[in-house]
N, C-alpha and C positions, 0 to 999 in steps of 0.2 A: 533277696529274702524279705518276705513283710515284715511288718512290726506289729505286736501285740496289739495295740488299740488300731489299725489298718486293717485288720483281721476280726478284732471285733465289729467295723463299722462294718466292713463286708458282708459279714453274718447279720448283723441288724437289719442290714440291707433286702437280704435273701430273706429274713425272718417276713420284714412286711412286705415281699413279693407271694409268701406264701402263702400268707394269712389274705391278704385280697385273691386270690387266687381260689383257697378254700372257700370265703365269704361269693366269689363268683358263681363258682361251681355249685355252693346248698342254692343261690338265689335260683340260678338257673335251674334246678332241680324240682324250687321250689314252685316254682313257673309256671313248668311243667304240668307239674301234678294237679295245681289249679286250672289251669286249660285242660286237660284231659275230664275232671270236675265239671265244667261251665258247658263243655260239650257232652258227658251224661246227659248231665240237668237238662237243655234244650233240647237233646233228644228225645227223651222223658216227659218232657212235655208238649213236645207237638203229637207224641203219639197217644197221647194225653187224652189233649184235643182232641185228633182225631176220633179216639174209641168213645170218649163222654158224647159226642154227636153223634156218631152212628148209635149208641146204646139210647140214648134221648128220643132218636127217631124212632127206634124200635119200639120201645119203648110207651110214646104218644100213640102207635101202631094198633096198641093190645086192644083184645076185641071187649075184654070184659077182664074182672079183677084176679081171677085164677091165672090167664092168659101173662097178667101183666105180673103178676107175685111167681110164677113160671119164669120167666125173660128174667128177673131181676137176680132170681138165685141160680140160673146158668150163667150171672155175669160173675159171680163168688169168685169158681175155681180162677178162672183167668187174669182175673185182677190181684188176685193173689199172686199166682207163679208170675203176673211182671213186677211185683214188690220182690219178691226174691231174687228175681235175675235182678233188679234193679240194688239189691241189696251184694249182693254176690258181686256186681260191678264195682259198686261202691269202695268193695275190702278191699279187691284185686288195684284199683287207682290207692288206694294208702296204704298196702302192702307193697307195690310197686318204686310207690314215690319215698316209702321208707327204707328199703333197701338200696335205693339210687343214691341217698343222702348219703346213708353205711359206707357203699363205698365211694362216692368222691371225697368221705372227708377221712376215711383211712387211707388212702391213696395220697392226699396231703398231709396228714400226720407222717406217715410213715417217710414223705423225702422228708419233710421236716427235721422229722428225725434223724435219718441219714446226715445232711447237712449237717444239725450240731453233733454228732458225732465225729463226724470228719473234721469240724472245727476244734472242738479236742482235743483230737488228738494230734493234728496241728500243733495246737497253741500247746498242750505237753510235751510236745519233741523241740519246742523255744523254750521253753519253762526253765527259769534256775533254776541252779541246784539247788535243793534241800525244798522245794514248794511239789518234790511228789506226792506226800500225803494227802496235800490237796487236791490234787490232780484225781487222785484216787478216788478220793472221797466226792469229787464232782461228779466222776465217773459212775461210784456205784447210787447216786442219788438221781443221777440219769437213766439208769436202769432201773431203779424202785419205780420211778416214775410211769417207764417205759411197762414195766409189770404190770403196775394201777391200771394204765387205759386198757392194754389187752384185757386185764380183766372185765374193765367197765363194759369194754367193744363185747365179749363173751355175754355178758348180762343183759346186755343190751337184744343183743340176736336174740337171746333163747326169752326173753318178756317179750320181745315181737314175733316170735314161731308161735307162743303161747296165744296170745293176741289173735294171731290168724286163724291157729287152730279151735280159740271158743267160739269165735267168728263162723267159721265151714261149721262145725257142730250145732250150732244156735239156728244157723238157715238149712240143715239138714233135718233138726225135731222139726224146723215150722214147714218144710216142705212136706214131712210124713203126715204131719196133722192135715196139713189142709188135703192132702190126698186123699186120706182117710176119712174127714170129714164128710164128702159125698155119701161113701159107700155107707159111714152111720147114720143118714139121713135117709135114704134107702132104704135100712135095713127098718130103720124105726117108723116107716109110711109104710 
């Protein structure tokens, strides 16, 4: 049978396996979502490249200044919908890399948890007699606890659903605008 502080050191023990273990998992997560970021960006910008030279060349092309005020507002629509995709990309890498966080570090909370739990109740079933109140009382200050994060972790989700959702909504007005914006240009020439 262990002994109380042998049982603690153990728990201490597992406590800072778990905590670098969580601190692992957000780095790596965080990593992640930065590389996924860095490869956007470069993508983003050689195609960049790309369309500024071909439109430049087009561009230098024009026969005379209608020709070339022509070219320049057929490049509108296009440059916009790749702001958007590029926008829409953008959410989808930090809605991504935010939910990967959510769960590696409820997934470490939660043995976390477990563990002191089972230490607990361990260390209660060695406990003198007459020290159940405390027991008790550690117990239900463990579960206050355990309430608070579930709460936090629910608050959390639904300000990041909210998040994404004024996100999709914000780049769905600017895609009807810029849609739209042709055909009022049209309708008013």
């Amino acid at each position: 049978m262990f002994s109380i502080p042998e049982q603690f050191s153990n728990a201490t023990k597992a406590n800072l396996e778990s905590q670098y273990a969580i601190f692992s998992a957000l780095t790596n997560k965080a990593f992640e979502g930065v590389e996924k970021l860095v490869e956007l960006n470069l993508s983003v910008a050689k195609q960049s490249l790309e369309d500024s030279s071909a439109a430049a060349k087009q561009l230098l092309s024009a026969k005379d200044p209608q020709e070339f005020f022509s070219l320049t507002a057929a490049r509108v629509q296009p440059n916009a919908e790749k702001a958007i995709s590029y926008s829409r990309s953008l959410a989808s890498i930090a809605t991504g890399t935010t939910a990967e966080f959510s769960r590696a570090a409820e997934s470490q909370i939660l043995e976390t948890n477990r563990k002191v739990i089972s230490l607990v109740d361990e260390v209660s079933k060695n406990a003198p007699a007459g020290t159940e109140n405390a027991v008790a009382l550690f117990k239900s200050a463990l579960g206050s606890a355990n309430a608070g994060y579930e709460q936090f972790t629910r608050t959390a989700k639904q300000a990041s659903d909210a998040i994404e959702a004024n996100v999709n909504a914000a780049v769905s007005q600017f895609t009807s605008a810029v849609k739209s914006a042709p055909a009022a240009n049209t309708a008013a020439a």
